[in-house]
N, C-alpha and C positions, 0 to 999 in steps of 0.2 A: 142495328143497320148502319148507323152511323160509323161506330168502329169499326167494321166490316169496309167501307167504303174511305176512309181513311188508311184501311190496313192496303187496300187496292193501289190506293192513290201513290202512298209510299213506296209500294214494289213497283209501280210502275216509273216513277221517276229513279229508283234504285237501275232499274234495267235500262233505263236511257244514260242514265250518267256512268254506267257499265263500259255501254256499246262505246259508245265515244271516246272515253278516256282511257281504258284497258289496253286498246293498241300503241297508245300515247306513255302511259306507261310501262308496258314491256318493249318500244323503243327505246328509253333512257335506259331501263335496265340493260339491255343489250347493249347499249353503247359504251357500259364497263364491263362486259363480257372477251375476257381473252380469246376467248376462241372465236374465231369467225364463221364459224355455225350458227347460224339462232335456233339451233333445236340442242345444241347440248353447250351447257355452261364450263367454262376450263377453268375457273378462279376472275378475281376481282382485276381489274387491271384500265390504265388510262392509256393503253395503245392504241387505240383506236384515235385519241382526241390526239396524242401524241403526231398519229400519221396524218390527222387533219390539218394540222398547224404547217407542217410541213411539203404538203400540198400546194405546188406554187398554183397550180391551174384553177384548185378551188380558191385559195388564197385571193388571185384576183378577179375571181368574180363572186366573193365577198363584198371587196375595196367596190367595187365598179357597183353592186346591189346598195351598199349602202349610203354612197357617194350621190346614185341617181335618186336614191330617197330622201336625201338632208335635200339635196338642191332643188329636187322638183316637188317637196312639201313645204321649204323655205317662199318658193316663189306663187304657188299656189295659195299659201295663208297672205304674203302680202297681197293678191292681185283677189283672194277674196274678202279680206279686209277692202280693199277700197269699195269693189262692187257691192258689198254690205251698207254703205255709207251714204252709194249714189242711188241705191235702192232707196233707201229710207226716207232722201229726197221727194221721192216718185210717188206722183197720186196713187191712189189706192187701188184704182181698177190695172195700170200698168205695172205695178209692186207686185199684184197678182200674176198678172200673164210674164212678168220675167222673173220671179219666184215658180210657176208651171214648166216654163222653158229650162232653168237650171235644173230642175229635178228629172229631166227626161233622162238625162245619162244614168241615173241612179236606178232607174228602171229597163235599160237598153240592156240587152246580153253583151256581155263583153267581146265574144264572138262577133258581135255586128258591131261595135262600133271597135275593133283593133281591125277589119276589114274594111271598114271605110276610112279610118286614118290611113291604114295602109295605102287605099286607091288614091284618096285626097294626096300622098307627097308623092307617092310613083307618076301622077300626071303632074302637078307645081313641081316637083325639086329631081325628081328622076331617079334618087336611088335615097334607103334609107342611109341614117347616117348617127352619130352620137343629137345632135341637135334635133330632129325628129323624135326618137326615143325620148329624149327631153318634153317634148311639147303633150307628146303621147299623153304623158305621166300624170303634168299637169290636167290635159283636158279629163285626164282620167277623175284625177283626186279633188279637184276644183267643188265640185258640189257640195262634197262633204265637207269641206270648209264653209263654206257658206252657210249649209245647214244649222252648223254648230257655233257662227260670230252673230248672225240675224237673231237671233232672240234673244241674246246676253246685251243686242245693239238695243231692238226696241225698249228694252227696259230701263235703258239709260234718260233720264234725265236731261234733255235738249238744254233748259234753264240755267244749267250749269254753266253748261258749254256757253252760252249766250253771257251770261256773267262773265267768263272767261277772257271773250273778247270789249267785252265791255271794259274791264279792268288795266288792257293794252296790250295782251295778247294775240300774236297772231292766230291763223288757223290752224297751223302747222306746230306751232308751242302749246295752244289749247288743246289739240285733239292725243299730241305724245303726254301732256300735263294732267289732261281733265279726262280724255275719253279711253282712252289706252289702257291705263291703271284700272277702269273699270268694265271693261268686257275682256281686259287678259287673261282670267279661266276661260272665256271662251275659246280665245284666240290660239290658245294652249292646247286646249282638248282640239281645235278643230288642223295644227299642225301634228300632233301623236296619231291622232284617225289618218289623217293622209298619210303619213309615212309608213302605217303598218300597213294601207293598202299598198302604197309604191312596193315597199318590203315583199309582200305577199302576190303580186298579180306575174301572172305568165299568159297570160292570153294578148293582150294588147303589146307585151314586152314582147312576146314574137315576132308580132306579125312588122312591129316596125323600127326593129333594132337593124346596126348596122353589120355588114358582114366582117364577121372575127368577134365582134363583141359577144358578152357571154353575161348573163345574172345566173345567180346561184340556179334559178328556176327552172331560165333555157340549157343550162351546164347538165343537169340530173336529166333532164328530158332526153337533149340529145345523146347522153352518156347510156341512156336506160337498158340498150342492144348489148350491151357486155356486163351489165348482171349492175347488182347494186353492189356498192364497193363501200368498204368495211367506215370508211369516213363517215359516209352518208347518215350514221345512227347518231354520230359524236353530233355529224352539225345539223340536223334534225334535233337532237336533243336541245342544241344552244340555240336556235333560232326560236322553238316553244317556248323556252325560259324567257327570252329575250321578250317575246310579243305578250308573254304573261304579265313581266312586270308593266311594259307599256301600260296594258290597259286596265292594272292596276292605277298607275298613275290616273290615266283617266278618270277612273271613278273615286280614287280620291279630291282630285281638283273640281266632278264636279259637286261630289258633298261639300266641300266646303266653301264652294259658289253657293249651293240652293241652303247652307245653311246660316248663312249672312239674313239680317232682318229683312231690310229691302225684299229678297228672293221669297222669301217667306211670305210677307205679306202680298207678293206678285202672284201665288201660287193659292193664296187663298181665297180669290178671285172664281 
């Protein structure tokens, strides 16, 4: 029975990781397919990735996709780094209700809150613009930072820090000195999570980007009416690679956060 129900177990996760990945990989194949068929193969060939590079229109809304991701994952790990810090401050019962409140975006459809950003700057600013989209991004990715600096924060050692300024350090030298070095797998993983979501969202990137701008997202969206075009396999293929290694990175930084002693002995709690 037992083998039986192992044998179940195995074909079952064999046909999920099927479903899922099978279209993922006859795209990469397709995207060295010479022919621009997907139903008949013409030989091996990199024109496809050839015609992609060369694509000024996808080209810049590449640069503009990944531009708004460094900048508004950059400022989103600083501005949740500090809200981490003045958290930790805060009595126990308000640490809760603004730990509650950050988490609501994480559970909003994206749908309702890229329609209410929208309504929020169409009444304040009156039309969207590059700096809107900007703001978007953050409110978008901010949580997940948070999520992922707050308990690399708690785990730290205050004492330290206190020694630190003890010894003639300012606040600002003790926390780049003392605190920094030691929640920066956090801080790491919780900028790589924000940027694959900036990278990857088109619902909010719609509803409040400015008029002309383009992310790769809204580009294929609006493009979709005159068919897919032979690029779209090349940078679908690069964009998978790209978010693979990310969150490769990710789970490397964070094994070897929880495999430090401290993390360890935190864990066996």
């Amino acid at each position: 029975m037992k083998k039986l129900f192992s044998a179940l177990r195995g074909t079952y996760i064999a046909i999920i990781f099927a479903l899922l990945y099978t279209p993922v990989v006859l795209m990469i194949v397709l995207s060295f397919n010479k022919s621009k068929s997907a139903y008949h193969w013409g030989g091996f060939s990199f024109d496809k990735y050839t015609a992609l590079f060369n694509n000024e229109t996808i080209m810049n809304a590449l640069v503009t996709t990944i531009v708004l991701g460094l900048v508004s994952a950059a400022i989103a790990t600083i501005l949740g780094t500090v809200a981490c810090i003045g958290m930790l401050a805060m009595k126990k019962k308000l640490q809760n209700t603004v730990k509650t409140v950050t988490s609501i975006p994480l559970l909003n459809a994206d749908i309702v809150t890229g329609i209410s950003l929208m309504l929020f700057f169409a009444g304040i600013v009156g039309r969207m613009s590059n700096a809107t989209l900007i703001i978007s991004h953050i409110t978008l990715i901010l949580p997940y930072v948070v999520l992922n600096i707050f308990p690399k924060l708690k785990q730290f050692d205050i004492s330290i820090y206190q020694a630190a300024l003890d010894l003639g350090a300012s606040p600002v030298k003790a926390f780049f000195k003392v605190i920094l070095p030691d929640i920066f797998p956090g801080v790491l993983t919780g900028f790589l999570l924000a940027l694959t979501i900036s990278l990857d969202d088109f619902t909010i990137t719609y509803f409040t980007k400015g008029q002309g701008l383009n992310t790769l997202s809204t580009l294929i969206y609006t493009n979709r009416i005159r068919g897919i075009l032979p690029e779209y396999y090349a940078l679908a293929s690069i964009m998978f690679i790209a978010m693979l290694l990310l969150i490769l990175v990710i789970l490397v930084v964070n094994m070897r956060s929880a495999s430090k002693p401290e993390n360890r002995k935190e864990n066996d709690y």
